[in-house]
Structure formats: structure tokens, C-alpha cells
C-alpha positions in Angstrom: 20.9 11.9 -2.5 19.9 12.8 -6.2 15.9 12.7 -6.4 14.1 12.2 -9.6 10.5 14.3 -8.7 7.6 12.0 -10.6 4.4 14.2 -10.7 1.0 12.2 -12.1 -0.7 13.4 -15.4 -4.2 12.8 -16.0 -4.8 9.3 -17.9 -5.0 9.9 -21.7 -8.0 8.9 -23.0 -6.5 7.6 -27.1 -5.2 4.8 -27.3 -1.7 4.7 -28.8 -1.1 3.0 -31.7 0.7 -0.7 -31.6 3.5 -2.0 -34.0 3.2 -6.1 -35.5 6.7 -7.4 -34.9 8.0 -11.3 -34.7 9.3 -12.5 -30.9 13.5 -12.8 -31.2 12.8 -15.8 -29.2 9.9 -17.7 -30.0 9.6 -16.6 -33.4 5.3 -15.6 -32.7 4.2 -12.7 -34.1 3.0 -9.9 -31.9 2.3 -6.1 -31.1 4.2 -3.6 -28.8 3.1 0.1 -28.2 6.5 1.4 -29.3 8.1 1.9 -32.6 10.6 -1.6 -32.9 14.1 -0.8 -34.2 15.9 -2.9 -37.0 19.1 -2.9 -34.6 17.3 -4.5 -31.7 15.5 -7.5 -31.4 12.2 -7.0 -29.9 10.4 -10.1 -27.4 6.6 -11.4 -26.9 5.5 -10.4 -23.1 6.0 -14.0 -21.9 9.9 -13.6 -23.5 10.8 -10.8 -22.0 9.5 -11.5 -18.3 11.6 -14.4 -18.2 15.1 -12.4 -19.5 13.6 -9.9 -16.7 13.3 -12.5 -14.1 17.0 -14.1 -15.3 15.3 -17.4 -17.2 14.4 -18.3 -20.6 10.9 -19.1 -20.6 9.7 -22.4 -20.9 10.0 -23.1 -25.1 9.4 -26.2 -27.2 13.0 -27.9 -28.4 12.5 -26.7 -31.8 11.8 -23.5 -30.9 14.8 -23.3 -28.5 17.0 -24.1 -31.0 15.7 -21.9 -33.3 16.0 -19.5 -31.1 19.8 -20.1 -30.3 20.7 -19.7 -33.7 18.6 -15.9 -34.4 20.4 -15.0 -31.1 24.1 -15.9 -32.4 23.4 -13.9 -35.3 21.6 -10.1 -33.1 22.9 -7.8 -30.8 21.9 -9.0 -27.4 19.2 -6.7 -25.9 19.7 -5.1 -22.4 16.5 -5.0 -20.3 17.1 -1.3 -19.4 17.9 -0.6 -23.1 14.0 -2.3 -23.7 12.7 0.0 -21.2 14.4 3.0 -22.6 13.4 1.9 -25.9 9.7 2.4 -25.3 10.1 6.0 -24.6 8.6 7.4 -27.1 4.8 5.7 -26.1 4.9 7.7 -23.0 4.2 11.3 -21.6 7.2 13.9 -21.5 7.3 12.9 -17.8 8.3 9.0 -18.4 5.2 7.0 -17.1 3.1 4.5 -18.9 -0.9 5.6 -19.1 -2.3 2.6 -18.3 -1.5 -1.1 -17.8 -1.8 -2.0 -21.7 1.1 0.8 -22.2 3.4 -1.3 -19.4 5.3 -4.2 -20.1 3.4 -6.7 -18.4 2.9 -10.6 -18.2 -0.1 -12.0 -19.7 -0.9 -13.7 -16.4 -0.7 -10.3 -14.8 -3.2 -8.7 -17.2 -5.3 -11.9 -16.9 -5.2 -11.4 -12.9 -6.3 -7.9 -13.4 -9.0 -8.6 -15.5 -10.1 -11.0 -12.8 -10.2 -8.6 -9.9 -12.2 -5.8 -12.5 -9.3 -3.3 -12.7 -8.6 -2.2 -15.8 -7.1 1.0 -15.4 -4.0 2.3 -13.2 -4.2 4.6 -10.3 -1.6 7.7 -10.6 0.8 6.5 -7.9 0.2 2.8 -9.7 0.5 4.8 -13.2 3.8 6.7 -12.4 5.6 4.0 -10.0 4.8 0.8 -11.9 7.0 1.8 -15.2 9.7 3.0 -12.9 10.1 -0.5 -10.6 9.4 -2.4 -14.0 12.4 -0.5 -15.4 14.9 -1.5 -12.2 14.6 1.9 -10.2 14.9 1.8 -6.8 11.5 4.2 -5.7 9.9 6.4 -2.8 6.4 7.0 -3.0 4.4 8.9 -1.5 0.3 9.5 -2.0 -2.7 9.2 0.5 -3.9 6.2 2.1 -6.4 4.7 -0.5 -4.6 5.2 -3.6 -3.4 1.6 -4.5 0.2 1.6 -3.3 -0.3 -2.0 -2.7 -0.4 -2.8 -6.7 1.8 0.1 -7.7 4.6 -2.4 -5.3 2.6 -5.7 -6.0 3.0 -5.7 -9.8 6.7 -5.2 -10.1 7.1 -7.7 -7.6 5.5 -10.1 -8.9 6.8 -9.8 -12.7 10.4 -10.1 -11.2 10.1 -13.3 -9.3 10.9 -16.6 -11.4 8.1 -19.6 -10.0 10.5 -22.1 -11.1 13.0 -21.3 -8.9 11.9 -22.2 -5.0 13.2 -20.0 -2.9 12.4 -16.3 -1.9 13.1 -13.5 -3.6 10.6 -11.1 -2.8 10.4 -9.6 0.7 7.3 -6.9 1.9 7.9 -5.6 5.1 4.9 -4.0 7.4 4.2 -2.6 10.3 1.2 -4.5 11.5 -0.2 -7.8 11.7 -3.9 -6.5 10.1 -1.1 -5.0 7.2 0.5 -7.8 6.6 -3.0 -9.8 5.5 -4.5 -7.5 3.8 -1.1 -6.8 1.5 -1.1 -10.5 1.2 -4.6 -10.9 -0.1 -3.9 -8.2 -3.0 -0.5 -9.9 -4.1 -1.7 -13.3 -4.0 -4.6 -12.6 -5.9 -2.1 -11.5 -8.5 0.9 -14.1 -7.7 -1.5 -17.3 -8.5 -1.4 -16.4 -11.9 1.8 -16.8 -12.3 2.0 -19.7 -10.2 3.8 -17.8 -7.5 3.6 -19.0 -3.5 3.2 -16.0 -1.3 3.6 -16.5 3.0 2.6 -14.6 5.6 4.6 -14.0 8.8 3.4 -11.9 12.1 3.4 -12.5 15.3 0.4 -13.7 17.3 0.1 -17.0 16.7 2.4 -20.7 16.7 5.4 -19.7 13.5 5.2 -24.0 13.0 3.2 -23.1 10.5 5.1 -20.6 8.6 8.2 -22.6 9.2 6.5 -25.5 7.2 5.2 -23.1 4.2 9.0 -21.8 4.3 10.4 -25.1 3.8 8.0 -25.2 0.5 9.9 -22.6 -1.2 7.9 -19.5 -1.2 8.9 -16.9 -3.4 7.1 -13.8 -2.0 7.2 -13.6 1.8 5.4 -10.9 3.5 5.7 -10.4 7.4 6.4 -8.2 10.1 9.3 -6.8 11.4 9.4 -8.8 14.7 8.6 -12.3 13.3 10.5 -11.6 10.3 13.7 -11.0 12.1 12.8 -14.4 14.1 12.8 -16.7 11.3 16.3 -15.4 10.3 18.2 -15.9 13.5 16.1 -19.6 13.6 17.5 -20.2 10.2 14.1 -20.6 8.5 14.4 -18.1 6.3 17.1 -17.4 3.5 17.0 -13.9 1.8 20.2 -14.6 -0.1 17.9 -14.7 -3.2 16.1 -11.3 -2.3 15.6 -9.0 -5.7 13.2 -6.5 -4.6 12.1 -5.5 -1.2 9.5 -3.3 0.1 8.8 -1.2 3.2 5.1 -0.7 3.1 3.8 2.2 5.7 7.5 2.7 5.5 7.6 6.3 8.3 6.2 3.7 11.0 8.7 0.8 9.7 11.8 3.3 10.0 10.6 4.6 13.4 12.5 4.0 16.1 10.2 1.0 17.2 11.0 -0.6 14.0 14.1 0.7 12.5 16.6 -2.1 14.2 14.5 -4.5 13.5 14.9 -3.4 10.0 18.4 -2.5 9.6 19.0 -6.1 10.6 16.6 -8.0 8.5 18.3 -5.6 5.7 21.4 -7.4 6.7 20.4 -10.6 5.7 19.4 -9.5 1.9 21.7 -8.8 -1.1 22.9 -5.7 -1.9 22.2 -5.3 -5.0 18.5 -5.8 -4.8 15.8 -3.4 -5.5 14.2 -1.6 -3.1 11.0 0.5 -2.9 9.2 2.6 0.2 6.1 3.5 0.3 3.7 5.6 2.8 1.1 8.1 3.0 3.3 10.6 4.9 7.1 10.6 4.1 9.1 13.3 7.3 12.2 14.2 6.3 13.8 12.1 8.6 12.5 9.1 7.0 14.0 10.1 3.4 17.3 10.7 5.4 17.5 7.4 6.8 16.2 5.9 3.3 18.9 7.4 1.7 21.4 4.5 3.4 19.1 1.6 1.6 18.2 3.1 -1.7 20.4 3.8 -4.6 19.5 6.7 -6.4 15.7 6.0 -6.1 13.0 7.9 -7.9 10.5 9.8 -5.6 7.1 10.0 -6.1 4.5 12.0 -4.8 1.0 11.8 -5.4 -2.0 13.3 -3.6 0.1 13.6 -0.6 -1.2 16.0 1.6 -4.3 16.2 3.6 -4.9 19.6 1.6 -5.8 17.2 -1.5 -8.3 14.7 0.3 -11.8 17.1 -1.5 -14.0 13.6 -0.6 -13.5 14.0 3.3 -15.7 16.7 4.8 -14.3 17.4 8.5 -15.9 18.5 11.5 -13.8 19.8 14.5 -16.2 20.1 17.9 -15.1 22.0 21.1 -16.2 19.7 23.8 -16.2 19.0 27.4 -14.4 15.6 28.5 -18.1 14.2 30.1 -20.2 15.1 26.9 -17.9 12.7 24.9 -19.9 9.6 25.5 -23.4 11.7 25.2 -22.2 13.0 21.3 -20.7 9.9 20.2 -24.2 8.1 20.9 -25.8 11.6 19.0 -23.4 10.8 15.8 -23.6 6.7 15.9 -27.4 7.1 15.7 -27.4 9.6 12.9 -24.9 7.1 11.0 -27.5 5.6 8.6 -26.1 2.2 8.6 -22.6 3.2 7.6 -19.4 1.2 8.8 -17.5 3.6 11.6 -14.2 3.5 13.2 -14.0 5.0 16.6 -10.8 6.3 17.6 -9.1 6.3 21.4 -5.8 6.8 22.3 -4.8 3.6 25.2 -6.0 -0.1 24.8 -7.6 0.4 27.9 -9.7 3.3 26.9 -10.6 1.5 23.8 -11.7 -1.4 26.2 -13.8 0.9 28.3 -15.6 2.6 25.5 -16.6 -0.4 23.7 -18.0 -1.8 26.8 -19.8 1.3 27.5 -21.2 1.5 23.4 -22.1 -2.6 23.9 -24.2 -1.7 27.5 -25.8 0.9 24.9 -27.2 -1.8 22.6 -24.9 -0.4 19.7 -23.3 -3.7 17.4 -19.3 -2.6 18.4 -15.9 -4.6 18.1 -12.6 -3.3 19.6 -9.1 -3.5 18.1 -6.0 -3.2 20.6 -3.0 -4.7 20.7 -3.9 -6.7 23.6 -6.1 -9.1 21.7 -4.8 -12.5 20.4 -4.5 -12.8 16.7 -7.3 -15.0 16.4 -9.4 -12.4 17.9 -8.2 -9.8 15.7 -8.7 -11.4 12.5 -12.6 -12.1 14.0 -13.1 -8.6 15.4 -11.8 -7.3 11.7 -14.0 -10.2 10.0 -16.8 -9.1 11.9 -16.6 -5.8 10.5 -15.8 -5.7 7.0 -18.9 -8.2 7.3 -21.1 -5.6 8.1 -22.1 -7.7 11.5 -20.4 -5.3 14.1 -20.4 -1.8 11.8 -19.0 -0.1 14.5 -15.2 -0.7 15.2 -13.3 1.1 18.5 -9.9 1.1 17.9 -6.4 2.1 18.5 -4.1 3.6 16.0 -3.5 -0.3 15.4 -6.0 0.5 12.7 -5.2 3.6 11.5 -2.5 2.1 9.3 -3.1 0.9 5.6 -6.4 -1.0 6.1 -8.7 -1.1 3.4 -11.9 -1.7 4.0 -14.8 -0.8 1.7 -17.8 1.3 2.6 -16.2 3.6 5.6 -18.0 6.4 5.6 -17.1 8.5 9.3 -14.2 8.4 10.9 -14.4 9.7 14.6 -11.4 11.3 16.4 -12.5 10.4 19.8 -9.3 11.2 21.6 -6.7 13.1 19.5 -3.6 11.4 17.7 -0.5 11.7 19.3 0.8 13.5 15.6 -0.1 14.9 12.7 0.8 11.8 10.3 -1.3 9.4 12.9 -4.3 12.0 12.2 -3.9 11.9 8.4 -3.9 7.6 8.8 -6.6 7.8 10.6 -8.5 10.2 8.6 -7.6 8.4 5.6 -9.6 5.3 6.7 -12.7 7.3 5.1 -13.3 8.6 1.5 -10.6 6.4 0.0 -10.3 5.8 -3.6 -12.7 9.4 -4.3 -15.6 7.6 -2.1 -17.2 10.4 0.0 -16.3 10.6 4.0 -16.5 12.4 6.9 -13.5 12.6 9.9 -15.3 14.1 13.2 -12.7 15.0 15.8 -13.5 16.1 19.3 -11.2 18.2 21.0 -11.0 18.8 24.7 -9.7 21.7 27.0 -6.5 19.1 27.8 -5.8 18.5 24.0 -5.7 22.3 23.0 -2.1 22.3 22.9 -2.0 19.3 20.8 -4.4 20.1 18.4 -2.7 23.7 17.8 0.3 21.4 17.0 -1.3 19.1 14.7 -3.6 21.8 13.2 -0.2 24.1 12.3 2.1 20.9 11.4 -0.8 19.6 8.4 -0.5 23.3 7.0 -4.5 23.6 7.2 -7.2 25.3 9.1 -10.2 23.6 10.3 -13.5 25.0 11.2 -14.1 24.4 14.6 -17.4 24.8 16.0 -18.8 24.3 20.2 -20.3 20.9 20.7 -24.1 22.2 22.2 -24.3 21.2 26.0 -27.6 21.2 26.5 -28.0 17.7 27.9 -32.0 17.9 26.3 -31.1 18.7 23.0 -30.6 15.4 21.0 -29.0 17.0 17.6 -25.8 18.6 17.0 -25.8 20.7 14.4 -23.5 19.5 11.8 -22.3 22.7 9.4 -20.4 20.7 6.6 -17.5 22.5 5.9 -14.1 21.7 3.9 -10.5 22.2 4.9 -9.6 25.4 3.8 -5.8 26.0 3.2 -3.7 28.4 5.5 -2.9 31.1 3.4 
């Protein structure tokens, strides 16, 4: 499989000068940040996101006409030929450096004026241009990096809101996921007068089944309740143009990966298709290669090496002073949100009990809980009401949630990638954070697994076990690469 390797550049900080030209199509006047040539007709933003999406935009008669008769007498313009044109307004690498550099609807800009981002992220910076452009991608970069726009935008700016039926499919692998991606796309989809549903499992699908018969054109869903809608008949992805696997090493995994292959099944070929995760094994990019058609990879702050804004402690400890140093660390926590990792549902059930009997304001997340108590356990603490959350690895997947600032490792991960997740629900988007992980005589073989797989050495230090002594003593120390 031929791989195009994207690397990020730091942002320029000039501005790049723009050319006054006249829309081929509606005849207004406007400015690109490329140098027009007299051999191809150049288009306003709105213009050309509707040849994108496959429509002529919405024009006065006049204008139409008008219109017609310029285009008998120019070459047509081919959207990759547009794309390639505006080569020379970007680094020697081929991304945009920022959003006013990317050919983008006004409603899009408008939408991300609205939500008070202004600039791109570098997986947003050197993804967006490609997906814009028709390139099937793979990115990679750490959890926290907004992936979620850098997939969001494209899809958005290829979908056509006159036409009622779907043709934009995200795929995740968890419920929690699902919402959140939802909340970011339809915050940038009602702009453009774009209907986005949900699917997961969980609760009644009547609901879904009646927004489906609306004519979404963005569905985003899980693989399970995806897959249930398509053998019901409720959902047509005949019109599918870009698709998504978000988290995508989980979604290919062999809990997923039918699931997916079918789902697949039911979408054109022909459509784009991006993947994106935080950690990428090679035996994901294998099994990519069978859905992707010559994609461009990305990679972007990847590895754990490159997280400087997460300070990790690694303690030595017995399995019955657990309980005793998580109470030590939860009261030295300064009013900071944590997430509390075990490894069972029932564990996580036990130890929230036990931090509750405490007097400490906990909420637990397992897979056992109804969807209804999920979405109130996660209200409750991105609220700030229950700053403590115990959870499984349920949550160590793509949640954003602002103001994380210690992650504890109660019982290890089962792998290295799960460890990086769950690390990276702290010190995302270059906010400090702290990932404590306790490690017991019965998890030695583990971590020696997970330590040599990341490529890293931690400092570890003993956890103290004098049962009077209330402090431990917390030597901050950074990853140090394994030379």
C-alpha cells in the first residue's frame, strides 16, 4: 500500500497575500489565497462547495443564466485541478496554515468563529486540506489533538442539505464517543443547515428510526446499532461519500471488525474514507489497507514520548495499601476533576462504593449501567458535581472533558495502547496533567510489557508503608526516552 508520510510544520505567523478575482458562477467579486490563472475559471466559497458537494448552489434566475452562458464559453474546472491549483499558498509539505488558507464554506468559518477557534490544530492543519482535496487519510496524533474537526470539517463541506438522505457515516466505538463526536459536528453542521443522528445502543432505536425517516445527512453511531438499522431497513448508505472510523485500532479489533466489514458492505465503493486513532498497530494499517485507496497517513504527536504536559508517577505498592494511597492522592487533589481507573465492572463497582462510604463526591462508569445512567454519571462530572469518576476503560477512549488534571492507574491496562488512552484523558490540548499508576507484585510482568512496548522508561519509586505516615512523597519526574 503506497503511503504519503504528512509531518506538521509549525503555523506561519504572515499572512499570505490574497488575489481579487470575479466568481465564474455568480459573477461577485472576491479574494482567494492563490495566484488565479487566465485558463481557469476561479469560484466564490459558496460556488465551489456546491460543485464539491455535486450541486449548483442556490442562484437568482438571472444569475443562472448568466452563468450558463460564461460556462459554454471556459474550460470546465475539475475540483482536484482547484485543489492543485492552490499549491503555491502552501508549505513545501502540501498543507494549508490555517483555516483562512483552506477552502472552506462561509457557514463553516461562521461556525468556527462561533465556537472561538480560530486557528487549526496540526493533525486539523495537515488532514483538513488533504480530505478537502478527495484523499482517502490515516491519522494518527494523541488523544486531545482535535481529530474530531480535522474529520468533522471535510465532512461537513461534502454533504449537500438539499438533498435528504445520508451521506455521511462516523463510526465509534463507544456510546459516550458517539455523543460527544456528535456535539462537535453538529455544532458545525447547523450552519449549513445539516441534520446529524445519533445511533448506540442502550436505549428504545424508535427514536432514531423516526429521525432516519427525516432524512439525515450525517449519521453517527456505533457499530452494533449501526449494523441493526441496516438489516431493519432503516437505514440506506447507498448515498454514503465519506466515512469515518473514529478510535479506528478498537473499531478494527476483533470485537468490532465484523461488525464493520459488514456495515462497509452496505456503502458505495467509491466513497471516501478516513481512520483516525491515537495509536495506529500495524495490524490495523494492514487491515485498512482493504478499505482505503491509496490514503495519505498522517502522524502527529503520536507517541507517548511527545506528551511534555503529563508528569508520571509509577509507585511500587502492595495490593491492601491501594485503597489507603488513593484516599492520600484524592485528598491532595485540590479540587481537580479525576478519573480512577480499574480493570472489571465489578471492581469499579466495589471501589466506588468503598470511596462513596469515605465521604468522597464519586460516580462510576461500567458497561453494566443503562444509557440513561451513563449520560447522568458523565453529566455529573463534566459538571463539576461528582469530580471524581471510577471507571473502566469504557472511558479511556476519546472523551473530552475539560479541566482533568490526574489520571490514576489504579489497576494496570490490559496493553500498552489502553495505557496511552487512558493517560491521555489528562493534559490534552498542552493543559498540564499528571498519570499516577500503581503497580503491584501480580502486575510486574505486565507492566515490564507495557513499559518495553511504549519505548519509554518510567521512574518508579516504593509507595511508603508506614500506615501513620499520611503523605507520599511525590518526586515529579518526566518520561525519559529509552536510549
Amino acid at each position: 500500500m503506497p503511503r504519503a508520510s504528512v509531518s506538521a510544520r509549525p503555523r506561519s505567523r504572515t499572512r499570505k497575500p490574497r488575489h481579487q478575482v470575479t466568481c465564474a458562477d455568480c459573477g461577485v467579486s472576491t479574494s482567494v489565497p492563490f495566484r488565479p490563472r487566465a485558463e481557469r475559471p476561479v469560484y466564490c466559497t459558496s460556488c465551489y462547495a456546491g460543485r464539491r458537494g455535486g450541486v449548483q448552489a442556490e442562484l437568482p434566475s438571472d444569475v443562472r443564466t448568466a452563468t450558463r452562458r460564461r460556462s459554454e464559453t471556459r474550460t470546465p474546472v475539475q475540483v482536484d485541478d482547484y485543489v492543485d491549483d492552490r499549491a503555491d499558498d502552501r508549505d513545501v509539505e502540501g498543507t494549508a496554515t490555517g483555516f483562512s488558507e483552506m477552502a472552506l464554506s462561509r457557514a463553516t468559518r461562521a461556525a468556527l468563529a462561533g465556537m472561538d477557534i480560530s486557528e487549526p490544530t496540526p493533525i486539523q492543519q495537515a488532514t483538513i486540506p488533504l480530505l478537502l482535496g478527495g484523499r482517502d487519510v490515516i491519522g494518527q496524533a494523541r488523544t486531545g489533538s482535535g481529530k474530531t474537526l480535522a474529520f468533522a470539517i471535510p465532512l461537513i463541506e461534502r454533504c449537500d442539505g438539499s438533498a435528504r438522505e445520508v451521506q455521511a457515516l462516523v463510526l465509534t466505538p463507544t456510546r459516550e464517543l458517539a455523543i460527544q463526536v456528535g456535539e462537535v459536528t453538529e455544532a458545525v453542521a447547523t450552519e449549513q443547515r445539516l441534520q446529524t443522528t445519533l445511533l448506540y445502543g442502550g436505549r428504545s432505536a424508535r427514536p432514531e428510526q423516526a429521525a432516519l425517516r427525516r432524512g439525515p445527512q450525517i449519521v453517527i453511531g456505533t457499530p452494533g446499532r449501526t449494523l441493526d438499522h441496516l438489516r431493519q431497513g432503516t437505514l440506506d448508505l447507498r448515498s454514503v461519500r465519506f466515512l469515518v472510523l473514529d478510535e479506528a485500532d478498537e473499531m478494527l479489533d476483533r470485537g468490532f471488525a465484523r461488525d464493520v466489514e459488514a456495515i462497509l458492505g452496505y456503502t458505495p465503493s467509491g466513497r471516501q474514507t478516513a481512520l483516525f486513532s491515537a495509536t495506529l498497530p500495524d495490524w490495523v494499517a494492514k487491515t485498512a489497507a482493504k478499505h482505503l485507496r491509496e490514503p495519505a497517513t498522517v502522524e502527529v504527536d503520536a507517541d507517548l514520548q511527545t506528551l511534555p504536559s503529563v508528569t508520571h508517577l509509577v509507585y511500587s505498592i502492595r495490593r491492601d495499601h491501594k485503597i489507603g494511597a488513593l484516599r492520600s492522592l484524592l485528598d491532595q487533589r485540590n479540587g481537580e476533576a479525576v478519573i480512577v481507573f480499574g480493570k472489571t465492572k465489578h471492581g469499579v463497582k466495589k471501589l466506588a462504593r468503598q470511596l462513596d462510604g469515605f465521604g468522597y463526591p464519586v460516580g462510576a462508569l461500567q458497561g453494566n449501567l443503562s444509557q440513561n445512567a451513563r449520560e447522568r454519571v458523565m453529566r455529573d462530572f463534566r459538571s463539576g458535581e461528582t469530580p471524581i469518576l471510577v471507571a473502566t476503560n469504557v472511558a479511556a477512549r476519546g472523551l473530552d472533558i475539560d479541566g482533568v488534571g490526574q489520571v490514576i492507574n489504579y489497576d494496570l491496562p490490559d496493553s500498552p495502547q489502553l495505557f496511552t488512552h487512558r493517560v491521555g484523558r489528562t493534559g490534552r490540548m498542552g493543559r498540564d496533567g499528571e498519570a499516577i499508576t500503581f503497580v503491584t507484585s501480580e502486575e510486574e510482568s505486565k507492566w515490564r510489557e507495557i513499559d518495553r512496548s511504549l519505548g519509554v522508561r518510567f521512574i518508579r519509586q516504593p509507595w511508603n508503608d508506614d500506615p501513620e505516615w499520611k503523605e507520599p512523597a511525590r518526586r515529579r519526574s518526566r518520561v525519559k526516552r529509552v536510549r
